[in-house]
MIZALO-563126 format. One record per residue: x, y, z of N, C-alpha, C in turn; residue in one letter; chain. Coordinates in Angstrom, 2 decimals, always signed. Layout:
% MIZALO-563126
((X; Y; Z); (X; Y; Z); (X; Y; Z); "A"; "A") ...
***
This chain:
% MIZALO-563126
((-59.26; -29.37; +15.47); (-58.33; -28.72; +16.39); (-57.01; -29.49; +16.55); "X"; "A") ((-56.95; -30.72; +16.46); (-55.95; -31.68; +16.78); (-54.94; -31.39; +15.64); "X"; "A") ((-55.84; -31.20; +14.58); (-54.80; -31.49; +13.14); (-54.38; -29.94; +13.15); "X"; "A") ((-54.64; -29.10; +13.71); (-54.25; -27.38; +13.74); (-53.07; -27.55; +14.67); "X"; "A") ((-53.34; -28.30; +15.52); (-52.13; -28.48; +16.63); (-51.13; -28.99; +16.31); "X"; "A") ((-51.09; -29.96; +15.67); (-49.97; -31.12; +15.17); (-48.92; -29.55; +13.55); "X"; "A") ((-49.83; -29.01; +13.30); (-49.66; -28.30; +12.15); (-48.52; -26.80; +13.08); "X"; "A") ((-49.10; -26.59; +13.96); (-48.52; -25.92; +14.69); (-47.26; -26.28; +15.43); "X"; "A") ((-47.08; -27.28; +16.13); (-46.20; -27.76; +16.61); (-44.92; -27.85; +15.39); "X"; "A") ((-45.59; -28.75; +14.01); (-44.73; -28.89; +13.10); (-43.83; -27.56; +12.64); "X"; "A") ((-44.82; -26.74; +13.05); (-43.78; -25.52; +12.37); (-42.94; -24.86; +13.51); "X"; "A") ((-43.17; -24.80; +14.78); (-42.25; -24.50; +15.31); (-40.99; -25.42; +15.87); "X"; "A") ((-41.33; -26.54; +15.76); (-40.00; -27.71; +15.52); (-38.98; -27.41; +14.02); "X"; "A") ((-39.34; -26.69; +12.77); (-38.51; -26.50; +12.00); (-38.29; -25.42; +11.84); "X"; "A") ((-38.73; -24.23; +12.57); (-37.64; -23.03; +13.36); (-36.91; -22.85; +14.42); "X"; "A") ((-37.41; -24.47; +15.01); (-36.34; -24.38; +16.33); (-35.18; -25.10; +15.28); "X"; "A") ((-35.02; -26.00; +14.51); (-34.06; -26.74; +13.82); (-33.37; -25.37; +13.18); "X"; "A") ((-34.11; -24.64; +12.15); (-33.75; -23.67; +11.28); (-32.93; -22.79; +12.51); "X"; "A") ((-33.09; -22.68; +13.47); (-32.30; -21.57; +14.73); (-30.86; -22.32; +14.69); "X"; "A") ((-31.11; -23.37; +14.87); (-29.81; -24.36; +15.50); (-28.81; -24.28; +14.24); "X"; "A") ((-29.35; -24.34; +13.15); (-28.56; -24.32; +11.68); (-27.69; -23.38; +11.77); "X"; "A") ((-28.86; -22.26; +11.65); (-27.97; -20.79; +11.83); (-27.02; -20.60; +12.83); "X"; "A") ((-26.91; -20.89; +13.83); (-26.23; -20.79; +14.75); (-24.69; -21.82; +14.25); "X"; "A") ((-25.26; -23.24; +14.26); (-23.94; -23.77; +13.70); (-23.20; -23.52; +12.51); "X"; "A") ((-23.35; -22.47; +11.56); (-23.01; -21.85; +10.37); (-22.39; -20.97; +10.99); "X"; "A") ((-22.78; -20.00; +11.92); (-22.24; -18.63; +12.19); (-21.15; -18.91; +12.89); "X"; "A") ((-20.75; -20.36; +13.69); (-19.99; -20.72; +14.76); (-19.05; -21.27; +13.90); "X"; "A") ((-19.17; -21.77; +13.05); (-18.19; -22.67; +11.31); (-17.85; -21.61; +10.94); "X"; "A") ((-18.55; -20.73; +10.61); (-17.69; -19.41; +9.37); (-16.63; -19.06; +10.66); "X"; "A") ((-17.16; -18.49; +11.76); (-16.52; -17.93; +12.35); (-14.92; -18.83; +12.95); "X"; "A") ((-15.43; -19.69; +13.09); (-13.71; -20.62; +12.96); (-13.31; -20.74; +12.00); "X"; "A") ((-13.67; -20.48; +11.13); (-12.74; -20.70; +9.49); (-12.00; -19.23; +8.92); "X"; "A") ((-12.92; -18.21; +9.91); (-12.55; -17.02; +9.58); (-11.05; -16.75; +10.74); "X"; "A") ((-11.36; -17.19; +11.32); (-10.18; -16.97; +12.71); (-8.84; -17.67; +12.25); "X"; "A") ((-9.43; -19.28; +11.96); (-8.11; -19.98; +11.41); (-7.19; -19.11; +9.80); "X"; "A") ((-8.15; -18.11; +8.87); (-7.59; -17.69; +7.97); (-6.43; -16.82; +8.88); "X"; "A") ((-7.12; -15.74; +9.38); (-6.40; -14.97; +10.08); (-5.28; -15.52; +10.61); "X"; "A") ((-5.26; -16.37; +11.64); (-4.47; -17.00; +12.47); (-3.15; -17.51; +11.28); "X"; "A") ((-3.72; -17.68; +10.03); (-2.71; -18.61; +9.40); (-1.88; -17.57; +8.82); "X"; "A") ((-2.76; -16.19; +8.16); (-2.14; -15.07; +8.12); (-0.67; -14.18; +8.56); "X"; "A") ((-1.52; -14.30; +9.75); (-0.55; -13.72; +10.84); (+0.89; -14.64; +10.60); "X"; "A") ((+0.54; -16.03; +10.88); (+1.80; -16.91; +11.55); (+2.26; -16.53; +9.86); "X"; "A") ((+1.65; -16.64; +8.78); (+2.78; -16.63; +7.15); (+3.55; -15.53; +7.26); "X"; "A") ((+2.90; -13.77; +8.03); (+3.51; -12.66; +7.68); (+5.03; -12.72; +8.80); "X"; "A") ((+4.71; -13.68; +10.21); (+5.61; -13.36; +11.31); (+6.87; -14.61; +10.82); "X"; "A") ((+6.49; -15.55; +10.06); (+7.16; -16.32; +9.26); (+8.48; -15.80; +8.69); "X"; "A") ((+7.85; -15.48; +7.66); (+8.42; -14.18; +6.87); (+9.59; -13.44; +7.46); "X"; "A") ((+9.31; -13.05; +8.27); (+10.12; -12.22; +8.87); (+11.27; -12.57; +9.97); "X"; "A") ((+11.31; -13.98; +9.74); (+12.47; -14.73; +10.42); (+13.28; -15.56; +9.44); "X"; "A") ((+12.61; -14.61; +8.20); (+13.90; -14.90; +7.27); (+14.55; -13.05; +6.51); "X"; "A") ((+14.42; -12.19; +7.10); (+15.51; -11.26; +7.07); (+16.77; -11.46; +7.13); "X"; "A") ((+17.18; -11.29; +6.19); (+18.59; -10.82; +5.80); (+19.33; -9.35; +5.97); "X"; "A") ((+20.11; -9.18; +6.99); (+20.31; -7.81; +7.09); (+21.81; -7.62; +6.64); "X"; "A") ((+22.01; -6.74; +5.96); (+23.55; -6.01; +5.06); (+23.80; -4.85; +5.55); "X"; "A") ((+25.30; -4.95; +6.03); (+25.26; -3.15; +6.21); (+26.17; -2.66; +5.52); "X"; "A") ((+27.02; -1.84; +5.29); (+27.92; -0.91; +4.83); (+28.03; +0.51; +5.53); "X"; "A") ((+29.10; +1.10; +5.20); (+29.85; +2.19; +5.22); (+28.40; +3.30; +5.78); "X"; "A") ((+27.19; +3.21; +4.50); (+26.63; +4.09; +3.76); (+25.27; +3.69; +4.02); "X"; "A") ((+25.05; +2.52; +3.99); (+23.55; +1.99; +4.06); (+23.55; +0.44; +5.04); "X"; "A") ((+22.44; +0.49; +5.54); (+21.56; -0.63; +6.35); (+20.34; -1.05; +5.86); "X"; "A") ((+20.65; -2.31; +5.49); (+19.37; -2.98; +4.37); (+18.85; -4.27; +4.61); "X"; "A") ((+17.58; -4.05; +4.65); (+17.01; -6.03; +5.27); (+16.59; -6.07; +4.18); "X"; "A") ((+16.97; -7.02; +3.69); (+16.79; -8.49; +2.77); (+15.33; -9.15; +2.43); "X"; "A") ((+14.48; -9.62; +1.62); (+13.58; -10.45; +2.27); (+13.15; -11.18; +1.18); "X"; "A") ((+13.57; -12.30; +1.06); (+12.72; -13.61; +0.19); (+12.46; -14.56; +0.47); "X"; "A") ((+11.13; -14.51; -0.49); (+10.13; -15.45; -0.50); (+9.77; -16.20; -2.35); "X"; "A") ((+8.89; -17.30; -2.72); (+9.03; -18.12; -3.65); (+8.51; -16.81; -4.50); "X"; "A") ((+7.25; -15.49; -3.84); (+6.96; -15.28; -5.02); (+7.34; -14.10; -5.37); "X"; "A") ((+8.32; -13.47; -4.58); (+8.73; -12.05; -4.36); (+10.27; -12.06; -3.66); "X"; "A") ((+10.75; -10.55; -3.86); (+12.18; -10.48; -3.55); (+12.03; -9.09; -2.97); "X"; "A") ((+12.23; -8.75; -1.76); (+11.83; -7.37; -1.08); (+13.47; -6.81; -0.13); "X"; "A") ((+13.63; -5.17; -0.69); (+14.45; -5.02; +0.38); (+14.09; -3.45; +0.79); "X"; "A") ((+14.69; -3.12; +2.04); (+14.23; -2.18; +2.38); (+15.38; -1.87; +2.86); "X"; "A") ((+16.24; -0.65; +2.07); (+17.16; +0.24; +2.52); (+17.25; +1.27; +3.30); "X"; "A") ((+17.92; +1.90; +3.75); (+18.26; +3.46; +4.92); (+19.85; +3.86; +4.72); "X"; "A") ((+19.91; +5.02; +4.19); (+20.87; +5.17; +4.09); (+21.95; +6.40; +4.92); "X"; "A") ((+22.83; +6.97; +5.32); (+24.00; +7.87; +5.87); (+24.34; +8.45; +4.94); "X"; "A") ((+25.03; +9.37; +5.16); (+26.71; +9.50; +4.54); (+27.65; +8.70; +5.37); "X"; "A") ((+28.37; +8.98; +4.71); (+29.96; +7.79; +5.70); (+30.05; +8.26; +6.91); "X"; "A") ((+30.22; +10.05; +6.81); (+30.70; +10.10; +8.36); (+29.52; +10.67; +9.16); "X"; "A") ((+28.76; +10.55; +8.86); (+27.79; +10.43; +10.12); (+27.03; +9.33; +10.48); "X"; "A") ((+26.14; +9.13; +12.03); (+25.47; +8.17; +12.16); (+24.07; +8.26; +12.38); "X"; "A") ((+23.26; +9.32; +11.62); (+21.97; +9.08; +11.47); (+21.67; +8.60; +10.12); "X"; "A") ((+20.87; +7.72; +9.69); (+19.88; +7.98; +8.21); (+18.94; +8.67; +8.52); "X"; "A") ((+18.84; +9.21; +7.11); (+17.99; +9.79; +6.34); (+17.28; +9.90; +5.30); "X"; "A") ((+17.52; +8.71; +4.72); (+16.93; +7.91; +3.40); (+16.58; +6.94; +3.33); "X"; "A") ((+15.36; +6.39; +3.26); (+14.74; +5.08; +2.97); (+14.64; +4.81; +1.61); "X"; "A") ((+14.44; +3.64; +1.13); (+14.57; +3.17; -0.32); (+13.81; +1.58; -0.28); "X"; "A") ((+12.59; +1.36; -0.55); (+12.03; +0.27; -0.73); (+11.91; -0.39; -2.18); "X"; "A") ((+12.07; -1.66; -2.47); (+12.24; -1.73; -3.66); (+11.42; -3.67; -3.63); "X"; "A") ((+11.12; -4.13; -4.66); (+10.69; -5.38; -4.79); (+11.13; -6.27; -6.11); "X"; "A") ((+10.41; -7.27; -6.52); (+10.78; -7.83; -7.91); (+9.73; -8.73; -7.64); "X"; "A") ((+8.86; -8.99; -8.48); (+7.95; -10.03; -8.42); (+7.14; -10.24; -9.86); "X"; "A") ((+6.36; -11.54; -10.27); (+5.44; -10.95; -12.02); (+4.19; -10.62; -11.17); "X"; "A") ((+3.91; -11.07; -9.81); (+2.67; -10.78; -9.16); (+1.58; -9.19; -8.96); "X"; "A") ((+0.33; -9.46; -9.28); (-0.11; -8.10; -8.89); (+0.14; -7.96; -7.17); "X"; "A") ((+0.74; -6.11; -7.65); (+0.98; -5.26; -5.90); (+0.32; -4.58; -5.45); "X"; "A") ((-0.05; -4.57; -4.06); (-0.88; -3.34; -3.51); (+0.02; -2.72; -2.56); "X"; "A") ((+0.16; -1.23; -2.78); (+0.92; -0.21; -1.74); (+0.31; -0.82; -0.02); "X"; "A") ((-0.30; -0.76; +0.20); (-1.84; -0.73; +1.32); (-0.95; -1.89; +2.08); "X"; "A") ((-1.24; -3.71; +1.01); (-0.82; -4.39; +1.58); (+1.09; -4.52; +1.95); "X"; "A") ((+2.03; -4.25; +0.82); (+3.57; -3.68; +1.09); (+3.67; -2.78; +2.53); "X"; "A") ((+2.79; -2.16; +2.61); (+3.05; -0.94; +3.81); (+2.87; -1.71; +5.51); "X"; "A") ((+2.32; -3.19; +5.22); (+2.52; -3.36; +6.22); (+3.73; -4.12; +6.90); "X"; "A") ((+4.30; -4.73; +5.78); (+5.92; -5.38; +5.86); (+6.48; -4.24; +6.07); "X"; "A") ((+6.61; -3.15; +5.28); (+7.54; -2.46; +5.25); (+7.57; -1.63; +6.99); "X"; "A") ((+6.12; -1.57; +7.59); (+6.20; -0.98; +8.94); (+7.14; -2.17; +10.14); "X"; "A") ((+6.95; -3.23; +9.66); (+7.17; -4.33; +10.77); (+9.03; -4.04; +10.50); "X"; "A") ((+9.52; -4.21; +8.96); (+11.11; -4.36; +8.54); (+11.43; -2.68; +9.24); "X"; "A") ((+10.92; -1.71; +9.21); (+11.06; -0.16; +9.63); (+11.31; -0.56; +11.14); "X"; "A") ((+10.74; -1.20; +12.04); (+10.42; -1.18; +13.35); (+11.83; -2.23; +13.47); "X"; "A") ((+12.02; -3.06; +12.90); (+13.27; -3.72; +12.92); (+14.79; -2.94; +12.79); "X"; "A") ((+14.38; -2.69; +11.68); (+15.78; -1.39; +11.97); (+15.95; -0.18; +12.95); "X"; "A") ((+14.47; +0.27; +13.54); (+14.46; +1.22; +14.32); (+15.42; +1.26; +15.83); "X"; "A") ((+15.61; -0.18; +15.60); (+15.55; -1.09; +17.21); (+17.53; -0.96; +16.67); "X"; "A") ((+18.25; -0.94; +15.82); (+19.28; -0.87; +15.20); (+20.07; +0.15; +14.82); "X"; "A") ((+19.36; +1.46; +14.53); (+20.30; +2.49; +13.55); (+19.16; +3.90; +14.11); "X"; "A") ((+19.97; +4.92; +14.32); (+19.37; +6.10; +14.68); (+19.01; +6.36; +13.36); "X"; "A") ((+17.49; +6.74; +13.08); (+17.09; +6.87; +12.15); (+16.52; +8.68; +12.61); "X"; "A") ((+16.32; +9.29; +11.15); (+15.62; +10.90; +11.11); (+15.38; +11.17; +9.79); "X"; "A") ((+14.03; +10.26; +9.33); (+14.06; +10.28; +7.64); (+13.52; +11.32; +7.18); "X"; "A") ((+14.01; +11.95; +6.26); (+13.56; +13.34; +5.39); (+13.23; +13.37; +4.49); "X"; "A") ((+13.77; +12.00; +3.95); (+13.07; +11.53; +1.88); (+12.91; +9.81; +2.14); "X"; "A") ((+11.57; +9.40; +1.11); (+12.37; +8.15; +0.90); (+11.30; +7.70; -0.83); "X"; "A") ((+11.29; +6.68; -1.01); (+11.10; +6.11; -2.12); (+10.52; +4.69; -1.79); "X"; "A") ((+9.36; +4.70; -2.50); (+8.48; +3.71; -2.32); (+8.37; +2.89; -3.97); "X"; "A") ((+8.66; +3.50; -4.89); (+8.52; +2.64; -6.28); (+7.31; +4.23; -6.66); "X"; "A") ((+7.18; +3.57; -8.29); (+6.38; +4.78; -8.78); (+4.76; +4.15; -9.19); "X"; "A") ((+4.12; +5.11; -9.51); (+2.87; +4.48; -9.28); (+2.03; +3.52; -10.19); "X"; "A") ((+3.04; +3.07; -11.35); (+2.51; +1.83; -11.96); (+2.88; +0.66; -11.56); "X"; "A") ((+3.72; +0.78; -10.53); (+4.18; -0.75; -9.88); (+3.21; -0.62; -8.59); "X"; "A") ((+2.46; -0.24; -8.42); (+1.00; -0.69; -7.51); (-0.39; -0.10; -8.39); "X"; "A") ((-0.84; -1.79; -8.13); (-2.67; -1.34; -8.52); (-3.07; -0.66; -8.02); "X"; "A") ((-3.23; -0.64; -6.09); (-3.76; +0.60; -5.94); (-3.86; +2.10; -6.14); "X"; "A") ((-2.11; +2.48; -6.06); (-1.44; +3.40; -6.72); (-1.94; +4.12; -7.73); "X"; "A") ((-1.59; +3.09; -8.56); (-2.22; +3.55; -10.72); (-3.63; +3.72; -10.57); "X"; "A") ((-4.34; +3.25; -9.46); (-6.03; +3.63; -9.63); (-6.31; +5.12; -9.16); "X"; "A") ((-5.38; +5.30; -8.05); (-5.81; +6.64; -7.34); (-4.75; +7.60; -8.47); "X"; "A") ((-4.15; +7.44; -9.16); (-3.11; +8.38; -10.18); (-4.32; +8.59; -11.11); "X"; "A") ((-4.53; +7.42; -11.53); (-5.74; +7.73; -12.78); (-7.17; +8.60; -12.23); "X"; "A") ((-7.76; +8.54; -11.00); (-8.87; +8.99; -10.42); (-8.29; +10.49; -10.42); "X"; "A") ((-7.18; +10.78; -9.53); (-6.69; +12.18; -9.17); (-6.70; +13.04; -10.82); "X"; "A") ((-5.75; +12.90; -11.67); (-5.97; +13.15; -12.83); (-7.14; +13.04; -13.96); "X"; "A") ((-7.64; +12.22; -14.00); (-8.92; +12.37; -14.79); (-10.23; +13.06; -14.04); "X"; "A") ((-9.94; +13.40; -12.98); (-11.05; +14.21; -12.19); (-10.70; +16.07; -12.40); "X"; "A") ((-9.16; +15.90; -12.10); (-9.11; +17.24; -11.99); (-8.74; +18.45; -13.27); "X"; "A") ((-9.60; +19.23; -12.67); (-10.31; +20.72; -13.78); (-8.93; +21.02; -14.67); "X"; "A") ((-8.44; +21.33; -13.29); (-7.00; +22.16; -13.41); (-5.93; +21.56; -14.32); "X"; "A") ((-6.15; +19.84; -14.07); (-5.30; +19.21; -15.61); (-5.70; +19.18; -16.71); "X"; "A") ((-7.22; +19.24; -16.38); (-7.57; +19.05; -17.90); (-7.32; +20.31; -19.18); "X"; "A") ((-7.58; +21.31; -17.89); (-7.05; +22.54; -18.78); (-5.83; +22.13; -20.05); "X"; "A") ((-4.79; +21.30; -19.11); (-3.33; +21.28; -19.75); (-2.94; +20.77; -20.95); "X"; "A") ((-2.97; +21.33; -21.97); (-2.72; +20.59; -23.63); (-1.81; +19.71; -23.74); "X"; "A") ((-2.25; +18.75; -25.05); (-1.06; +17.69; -24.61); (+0.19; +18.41; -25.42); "X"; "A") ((+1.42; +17.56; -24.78); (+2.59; +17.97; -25.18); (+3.12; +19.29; -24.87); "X"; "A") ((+2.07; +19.52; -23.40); (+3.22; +20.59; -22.54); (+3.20; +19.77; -20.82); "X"; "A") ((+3.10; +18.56; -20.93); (+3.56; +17.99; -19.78); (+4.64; +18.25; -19.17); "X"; "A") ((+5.54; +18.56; -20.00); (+6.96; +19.33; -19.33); (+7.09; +20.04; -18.54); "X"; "A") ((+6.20; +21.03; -19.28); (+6.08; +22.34; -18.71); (+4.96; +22.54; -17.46); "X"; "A") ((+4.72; +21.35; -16.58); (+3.88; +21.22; -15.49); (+4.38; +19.84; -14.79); "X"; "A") ((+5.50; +19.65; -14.62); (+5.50; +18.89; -13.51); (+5.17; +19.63; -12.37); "X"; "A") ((+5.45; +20.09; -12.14); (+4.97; +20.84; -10.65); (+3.71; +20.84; -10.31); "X"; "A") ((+2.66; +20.96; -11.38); (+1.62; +21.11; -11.06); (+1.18; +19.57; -11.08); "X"; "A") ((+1.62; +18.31; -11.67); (+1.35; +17.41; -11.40); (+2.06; +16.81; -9.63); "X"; "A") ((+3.01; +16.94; -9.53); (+3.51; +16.69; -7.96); (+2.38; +17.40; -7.09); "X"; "A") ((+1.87; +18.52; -7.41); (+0.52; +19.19; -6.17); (-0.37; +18.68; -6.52); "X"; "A") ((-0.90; +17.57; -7.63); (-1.52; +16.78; -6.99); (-2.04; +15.36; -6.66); "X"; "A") ((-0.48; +15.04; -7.22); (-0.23; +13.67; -6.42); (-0.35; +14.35; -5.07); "X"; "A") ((-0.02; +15.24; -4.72); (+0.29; +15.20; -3.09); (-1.38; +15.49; -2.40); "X"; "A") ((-2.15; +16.50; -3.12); (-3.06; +17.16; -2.58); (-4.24; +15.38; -2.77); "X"; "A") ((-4.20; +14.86; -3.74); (-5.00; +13.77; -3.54); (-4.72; +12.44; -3.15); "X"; "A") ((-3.70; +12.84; -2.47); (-2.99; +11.63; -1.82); (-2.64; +10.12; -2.53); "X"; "A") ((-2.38; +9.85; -3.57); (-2.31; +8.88; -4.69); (-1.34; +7.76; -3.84); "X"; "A") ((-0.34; +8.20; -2.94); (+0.12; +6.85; -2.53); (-0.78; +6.43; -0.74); "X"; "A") ((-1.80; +6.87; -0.72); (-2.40; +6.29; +0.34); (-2.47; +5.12; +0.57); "X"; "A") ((-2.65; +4.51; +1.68); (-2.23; +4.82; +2.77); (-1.25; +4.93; +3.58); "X"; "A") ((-0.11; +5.59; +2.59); (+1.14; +6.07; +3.09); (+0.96; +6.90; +4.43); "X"; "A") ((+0.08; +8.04; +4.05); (+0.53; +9.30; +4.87); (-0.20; +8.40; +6.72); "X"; "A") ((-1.51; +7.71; +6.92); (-1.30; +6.79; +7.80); (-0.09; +5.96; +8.47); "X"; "A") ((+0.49; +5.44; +8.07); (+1.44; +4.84; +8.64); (+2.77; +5.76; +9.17); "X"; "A") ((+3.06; +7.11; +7.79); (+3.85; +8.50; +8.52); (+3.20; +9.29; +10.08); "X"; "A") ((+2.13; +8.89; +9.86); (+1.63; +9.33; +10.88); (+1.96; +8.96; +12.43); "X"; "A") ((+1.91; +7.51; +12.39); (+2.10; +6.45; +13.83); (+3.28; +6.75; +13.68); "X"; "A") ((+4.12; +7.18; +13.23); (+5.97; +7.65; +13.23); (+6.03; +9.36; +13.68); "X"; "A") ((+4.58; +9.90; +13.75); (+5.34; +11.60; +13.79); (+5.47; +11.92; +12.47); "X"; "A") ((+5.41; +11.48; +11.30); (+5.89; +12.48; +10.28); (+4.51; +12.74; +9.39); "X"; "A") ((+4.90; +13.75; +8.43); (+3.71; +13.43; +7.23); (+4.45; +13.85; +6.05); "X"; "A") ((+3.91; +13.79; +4.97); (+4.64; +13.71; +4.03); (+4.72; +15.62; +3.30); "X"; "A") ((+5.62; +16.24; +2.94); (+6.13; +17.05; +2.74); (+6.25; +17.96; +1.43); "X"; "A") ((+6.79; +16.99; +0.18); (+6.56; +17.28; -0.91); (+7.05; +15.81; -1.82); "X"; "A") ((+7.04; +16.14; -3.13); (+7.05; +14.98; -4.13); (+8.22; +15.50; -5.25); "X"; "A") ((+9.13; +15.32; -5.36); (+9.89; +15.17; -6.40); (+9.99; +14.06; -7.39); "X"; "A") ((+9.79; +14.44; -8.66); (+10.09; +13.35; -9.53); (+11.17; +13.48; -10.99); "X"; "A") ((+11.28; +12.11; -11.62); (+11.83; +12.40; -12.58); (+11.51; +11.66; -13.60); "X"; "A") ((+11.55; +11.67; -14.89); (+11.73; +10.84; -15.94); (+9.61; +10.62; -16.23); "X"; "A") ((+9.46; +11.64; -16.96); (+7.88; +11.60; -16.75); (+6.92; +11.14; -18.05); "X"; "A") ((+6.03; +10.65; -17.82); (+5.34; +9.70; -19.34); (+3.73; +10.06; -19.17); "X"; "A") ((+3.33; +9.21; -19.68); (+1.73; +8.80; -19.82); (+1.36; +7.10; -19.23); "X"; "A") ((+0.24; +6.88; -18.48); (-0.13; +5.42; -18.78); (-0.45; +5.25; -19.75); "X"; "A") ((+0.55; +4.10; -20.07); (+0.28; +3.15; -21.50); (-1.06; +3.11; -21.71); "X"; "A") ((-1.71; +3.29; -23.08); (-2.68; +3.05; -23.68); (-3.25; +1.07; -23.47); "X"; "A") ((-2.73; +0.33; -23.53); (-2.92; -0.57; -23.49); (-3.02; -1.05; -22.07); "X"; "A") ((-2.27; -0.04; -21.38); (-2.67; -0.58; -19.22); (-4.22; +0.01; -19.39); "X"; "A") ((-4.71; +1.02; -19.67); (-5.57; +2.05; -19.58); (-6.75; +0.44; -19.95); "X"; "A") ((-6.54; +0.52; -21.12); (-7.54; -0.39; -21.34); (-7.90; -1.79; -20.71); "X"; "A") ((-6.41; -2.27; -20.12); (-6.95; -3.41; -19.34); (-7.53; -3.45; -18.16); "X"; "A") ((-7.31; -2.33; -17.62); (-8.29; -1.59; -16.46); (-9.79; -1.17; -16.96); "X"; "A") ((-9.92; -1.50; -18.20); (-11.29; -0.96; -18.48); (-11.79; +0.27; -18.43); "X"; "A") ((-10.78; +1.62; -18.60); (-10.84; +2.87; -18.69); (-10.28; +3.41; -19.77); "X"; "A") ((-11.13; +3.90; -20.16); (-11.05; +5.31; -21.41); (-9.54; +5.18; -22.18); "X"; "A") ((-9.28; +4.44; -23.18); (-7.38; +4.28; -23.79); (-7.17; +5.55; -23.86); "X"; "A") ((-8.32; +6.45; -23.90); (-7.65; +8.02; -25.12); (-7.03; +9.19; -23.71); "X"; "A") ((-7.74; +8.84; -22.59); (-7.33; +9.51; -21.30); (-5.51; +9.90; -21.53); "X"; "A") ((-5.16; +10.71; -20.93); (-3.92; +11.17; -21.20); (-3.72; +11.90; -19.39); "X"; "A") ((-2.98; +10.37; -19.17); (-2.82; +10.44; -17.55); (-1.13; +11.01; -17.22); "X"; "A") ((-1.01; +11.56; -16.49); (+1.15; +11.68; -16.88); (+1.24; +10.92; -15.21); "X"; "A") ((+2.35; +10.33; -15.88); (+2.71; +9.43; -14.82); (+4.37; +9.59; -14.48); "X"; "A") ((+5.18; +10.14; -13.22); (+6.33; +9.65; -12.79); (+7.33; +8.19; -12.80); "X"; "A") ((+8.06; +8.02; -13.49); (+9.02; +7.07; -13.51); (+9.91; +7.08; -12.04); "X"; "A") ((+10.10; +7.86; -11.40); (+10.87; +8.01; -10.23); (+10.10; +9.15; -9.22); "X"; "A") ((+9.96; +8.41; -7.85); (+8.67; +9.19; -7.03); (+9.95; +9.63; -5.81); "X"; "A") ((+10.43; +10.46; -5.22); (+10.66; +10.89; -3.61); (+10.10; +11.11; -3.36); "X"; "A") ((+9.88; +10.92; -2.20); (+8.83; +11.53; -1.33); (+9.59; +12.02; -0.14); "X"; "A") ((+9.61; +13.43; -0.07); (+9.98; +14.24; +1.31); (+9.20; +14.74; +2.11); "X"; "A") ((+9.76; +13.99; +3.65); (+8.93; +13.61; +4.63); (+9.62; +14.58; +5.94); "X"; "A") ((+8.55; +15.31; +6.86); (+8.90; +16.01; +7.76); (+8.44; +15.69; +9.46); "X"; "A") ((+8.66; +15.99; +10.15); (+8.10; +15.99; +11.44); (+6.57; +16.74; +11.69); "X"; "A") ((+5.81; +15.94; +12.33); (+4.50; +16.26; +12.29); (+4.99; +17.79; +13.38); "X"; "A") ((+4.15; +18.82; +13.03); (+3.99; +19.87; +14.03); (+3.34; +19.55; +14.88); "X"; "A") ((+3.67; +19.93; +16.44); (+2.79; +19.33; +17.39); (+1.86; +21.02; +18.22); "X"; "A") ((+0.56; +21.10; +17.83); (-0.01; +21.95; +17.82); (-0.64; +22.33; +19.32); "X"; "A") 
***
């Protein structure tokens, strides 16, 4: 009985230890997870006390660099009036981009100018969808899924832009755009483009998807943006 006891005791002394472990692990991650964040935050609010703002006649534009990127975010007028109505985001970097993560600078630099220039945007331009990974994934998903393109033979891409703009729009390919139009009142409207291709055979493949796929892709994206209806 003694040696059952001692056997017993032993094991609940190394689940009371094994408790205490766990606990000091969950209390470590969890400060290491806070300090990421925390360091996060202070790099993005950083950032943003180095804006550069330009104006002109015609346009109001913040500036923004950093070692590994060059970001600006335009709005533009005509001369003689004083609302914009055109946004124009643009970057330069060799780094991989995500729309998702850009969209949140671009809300903070938006809220900066808001505070500056009567704004009432109706179009703007975000880049086209091979200059974001996320982008080119949901372009390639929307298109290689749908019936209605596949119908389309090659070498009458011409003759269907339109039907490619309905559905960039209908499958939402620059998400999570239409979110952030949202916290503003707007949603997005329609898609104009220009100058129209295929993903490169050789992007196709470094993504590890199908080279022979025949995706059509926009060189130049607008996006026209309206006031949410309030129902």
């Amino acid at each position: 009985m003694p040696k059952l006891k001692l056997l017993y005791q032993s094991a609940v002394n190394q689940l009371f230890i094994y408790f205490i472990l766990l606990i000091l692990t969950a209390f470590i991650y969890g400060c290491n997870n806070q300090s990421v964040q925390d360091e996060a935050i202070e790099e993005g609010n950083e950032l943003l006390t180095k804006v550069v703002i330009r104006r002109s006649a015609v346009d109001f534009t913040l500036v923004l660099e950093s070692d590994s990127m060059s970001r600006s975010l335009a709005f533009y007028k005509n001369e003689d009036s004083t609302t914009y109505r055109h946004m124009n985001y643009q970057f330069y970097t060799d780094r991989e981009v995500l729309l998702k993560d850009e969209l949140v600078l671009i809300n903070k630099l938006w809220a900066i100018a808001q505070d500056s220039i009567d704004l009432n945007l109706t179009s703007l331009m975000l880049g086209y969808p091979l200059e974001y990974t996320d982008v080119l994934q949901n372009q390639i998903i929307a298109f290689s899924e749908s019936t209605e393109w596949n119908e389309v033979q090659e070498g009458e891409l011409n003759e269907n832009y339109q039907l490619m703009r309905d559905i960039m729009k209908a499958q939402n390919v620059y998400y999570p755009l239409d979110s952030l139009l949202e916290t503003k009142g707007l949603h997005i409207g329609e898609f104009s483009t220009e100058k129209h291709g295929y993903i490169p055979r050789d992007k196709l493949k470094n993504l590890g998807i199908d080279e022979t796929l025949k995706i059509p892709v926009p060189f130049m994206v607008w996006i026209g943006i309206e006031q949410k209806t309030i129902q």
